[in-house]
C-alpha positions as CSV (number, residue, x, y, z in Angstrom):
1,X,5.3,-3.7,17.3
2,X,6.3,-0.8,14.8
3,X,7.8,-2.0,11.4
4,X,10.5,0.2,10.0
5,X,8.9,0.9,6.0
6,X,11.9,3.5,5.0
7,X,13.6,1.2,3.1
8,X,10.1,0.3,1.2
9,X,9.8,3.9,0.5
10,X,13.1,4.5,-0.7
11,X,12.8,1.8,-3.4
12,X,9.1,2.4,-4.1
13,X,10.0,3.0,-7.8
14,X,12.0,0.0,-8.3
15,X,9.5,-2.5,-7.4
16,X,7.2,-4.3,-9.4
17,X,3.3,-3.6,-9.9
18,X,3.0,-7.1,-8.4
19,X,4.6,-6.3,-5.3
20,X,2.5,-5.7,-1.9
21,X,2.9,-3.3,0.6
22,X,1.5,-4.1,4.2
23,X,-1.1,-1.2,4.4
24,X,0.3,0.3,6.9
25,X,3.5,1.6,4.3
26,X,0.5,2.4,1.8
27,X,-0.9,4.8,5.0
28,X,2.8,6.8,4.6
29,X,2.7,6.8,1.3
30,X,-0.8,8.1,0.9
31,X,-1.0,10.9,4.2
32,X,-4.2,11.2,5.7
33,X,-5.3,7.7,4.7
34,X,-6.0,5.8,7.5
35,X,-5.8,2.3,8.0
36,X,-9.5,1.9,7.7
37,X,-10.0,4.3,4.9
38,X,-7.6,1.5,3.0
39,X,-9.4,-1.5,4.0
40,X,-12.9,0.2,2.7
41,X,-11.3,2.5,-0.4
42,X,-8.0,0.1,-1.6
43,X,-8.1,-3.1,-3.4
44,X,-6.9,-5.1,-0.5
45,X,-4.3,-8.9,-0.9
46,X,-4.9,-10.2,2.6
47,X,-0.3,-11.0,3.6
48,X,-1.5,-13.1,6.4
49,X,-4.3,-13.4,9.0
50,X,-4.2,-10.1,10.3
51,X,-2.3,-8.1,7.7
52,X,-4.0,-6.7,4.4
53,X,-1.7,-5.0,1.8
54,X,-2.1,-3.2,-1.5
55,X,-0.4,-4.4,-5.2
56,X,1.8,-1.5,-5.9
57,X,0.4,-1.1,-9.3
58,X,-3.1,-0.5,-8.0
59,X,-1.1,1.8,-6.3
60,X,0.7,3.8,-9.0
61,X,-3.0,3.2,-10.9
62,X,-5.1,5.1,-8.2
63,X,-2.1,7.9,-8.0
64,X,-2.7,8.2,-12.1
65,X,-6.2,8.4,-11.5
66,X,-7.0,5.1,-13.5
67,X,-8.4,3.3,-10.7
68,X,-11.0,4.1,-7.8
């Protein structure tokens, strides 16, 4: 089943650096990352079983070059 992550991206600058993103919205965010590139590369919060996601400020830290 595809999830619908436009309304994640829209408000990306409004949320908080201790929100997750499923890592699938991190792979839009971030083109050419895939899925597995994230799992290996990303500081990963395992959502549920089968879903991993990324703390948006590790996010915006990676983007300013503060985190590997």
């Amino acid at each position: 089943m595809k999830r619908n992550y436009s309304k994640i991206l829209e408000t990306f600058d409004e949320l908080p650096d201790d929100a997750v993103l499923p890592a699938a919205a991190v792979a839009l965010i971030h083109p050419g990352v895939t899925l597995r590139t994230i799992r290996r590369a990303y500081p990963t919060v395992r959502l549920t079983e089968r879903l991993l996601g990324v703390r948006v400020g590790d996010l915006r830290a990676m983007s300013r070059g503060e985190l590997k």
